[in-house]
N, C-alpha and C positions, 0 to 999 in steps of 0.2 A: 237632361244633358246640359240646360245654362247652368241648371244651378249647382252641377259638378264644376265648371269652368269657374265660375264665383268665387266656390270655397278654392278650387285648383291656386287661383290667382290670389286671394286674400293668406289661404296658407303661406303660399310664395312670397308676400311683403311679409306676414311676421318672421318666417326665418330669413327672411334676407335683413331683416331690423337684431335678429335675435347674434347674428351671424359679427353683423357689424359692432354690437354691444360686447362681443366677446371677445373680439378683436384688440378694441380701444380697453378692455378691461386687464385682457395681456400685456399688452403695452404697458400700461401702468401698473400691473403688478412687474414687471422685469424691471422698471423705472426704479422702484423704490427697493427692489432686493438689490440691486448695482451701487445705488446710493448708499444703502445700509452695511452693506459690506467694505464702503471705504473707496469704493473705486474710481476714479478719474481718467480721465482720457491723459493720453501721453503726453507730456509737453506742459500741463496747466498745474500749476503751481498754486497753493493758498497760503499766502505771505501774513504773518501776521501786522495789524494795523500801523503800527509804530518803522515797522519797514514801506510804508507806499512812498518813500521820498528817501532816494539812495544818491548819493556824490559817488561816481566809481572813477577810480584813479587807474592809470597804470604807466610802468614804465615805457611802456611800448603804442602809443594808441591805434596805431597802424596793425596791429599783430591781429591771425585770426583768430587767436581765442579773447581776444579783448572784443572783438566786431560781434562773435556768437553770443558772447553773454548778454552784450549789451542790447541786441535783437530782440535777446529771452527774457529780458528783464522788460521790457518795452512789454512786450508780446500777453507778459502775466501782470501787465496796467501797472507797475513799478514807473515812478515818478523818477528820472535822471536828474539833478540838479547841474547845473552848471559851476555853483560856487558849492564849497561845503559850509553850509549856517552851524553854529551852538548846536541846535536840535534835533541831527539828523546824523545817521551812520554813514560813514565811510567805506565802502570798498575796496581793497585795495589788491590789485593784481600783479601779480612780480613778471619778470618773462619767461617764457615758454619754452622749455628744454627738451631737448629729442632726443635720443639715446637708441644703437644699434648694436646689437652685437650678435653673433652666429651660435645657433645652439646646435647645428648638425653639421656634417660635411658629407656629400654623396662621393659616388666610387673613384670619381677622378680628382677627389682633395678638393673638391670645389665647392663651397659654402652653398649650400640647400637650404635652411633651416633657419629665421631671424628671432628673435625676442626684440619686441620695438618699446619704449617704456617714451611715454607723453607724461608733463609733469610742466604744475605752474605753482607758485608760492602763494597764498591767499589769507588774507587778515581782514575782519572787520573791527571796526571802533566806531567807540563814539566819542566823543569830544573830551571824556574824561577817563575813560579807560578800554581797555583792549577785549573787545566780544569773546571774538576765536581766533586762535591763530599768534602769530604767524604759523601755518603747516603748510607742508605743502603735500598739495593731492597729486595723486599719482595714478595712470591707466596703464596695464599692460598685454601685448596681444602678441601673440606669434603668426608666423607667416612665410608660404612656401614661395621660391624664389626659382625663377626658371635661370640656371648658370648658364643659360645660352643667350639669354634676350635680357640686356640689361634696362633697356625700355619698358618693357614688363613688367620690371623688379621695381623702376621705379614710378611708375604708374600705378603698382599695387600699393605699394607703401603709401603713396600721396593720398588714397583712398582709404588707405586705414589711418592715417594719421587726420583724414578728414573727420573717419567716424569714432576717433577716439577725443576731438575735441572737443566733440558734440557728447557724449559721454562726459566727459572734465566738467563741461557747463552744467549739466545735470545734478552731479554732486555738487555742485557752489550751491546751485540752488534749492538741492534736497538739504544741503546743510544749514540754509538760510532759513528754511521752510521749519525745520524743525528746532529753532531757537526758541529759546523763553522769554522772552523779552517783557 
């Protein structure tokens, strides 16, 4: 009878060791087939070297796609300069254009239906010549509008036009991300 309880209990630490090995071996196999296949977490960005030191301009500095970028460029250890040197790319962000217009009407003629189009002009350089750009990028979304509650409508909209800047800034910086610099 102990010396069932012995092996009972010495069984019990190898697979409880055998258990934990198998675990941490998962782990690191999912680790590296997520890495292999390219994958990053949302929002992180791998800039190339010649980009860690950005001067970003804009017409507007107060504007909130100027405040987003300039977050996300923080956020992905991009260097902001304050002056632009010889050395370093430019940024440059034009202002931010909104654009409404009705793609349906419901049964009492009353606008239902928006196409909302967000859009900002964007060029980089460097001190000698012009990266990309001038282009301007552009997001567009559609969106159902209550013709009773004009609160509503624009509450929705302020909230899509939140998530489409955040969007805008993504392509800056998928577009920055994938330069040859």
């Amino acid at each position: 009878m102990l010396w069932r309880t012995e092996t009972g209990s010495s069984l019990h630490v190898i697979l409880s060791r055998m258990h934990r090995h198998l675990k941490h071996s998962f782990i690191l196999l999912i680790a590296v087939a997520l890495s292999g296949c390219g994958f990053t977490l949302r929002g992180s960005f791998d800039f190339s070297s010649t980009l860690q030191n950005i001067y970003l301009e804009s017409v507007n500095d107060e504007s909130d796609i100027y405040r987003e970028l300039r977050l996300a460029l923080i956020s992905n250890d991009i260097t902001l300069l304050d002056d632009p040197s010889i050395d370093t790319y430019r940024l440059d962000i034009g202002s931010e254009n909104s654009e409404e217009r009705v793609l349906s009407v419901n049964s009492n003629a009353r606008a239902g239906e928006y196409e909302l189009t967000l859009s900002v002009p964007v060029q980089l350089r460097s001190q000698s010549a012009v990266v990309f750009g001038p282009e301007t990028l552009a997001i567009e979304k559609v969106y159902l509008a209550d013709p009773d509650s004009a609160v509503a409508k624009a509450e929705e909209r302020e909230l899509l036009e939140d998530e489409m800047r955040r969007e805008l800034v993504n392509q800056i910086l998928r577009r920055l991300q994938n330069l040859a610099l």
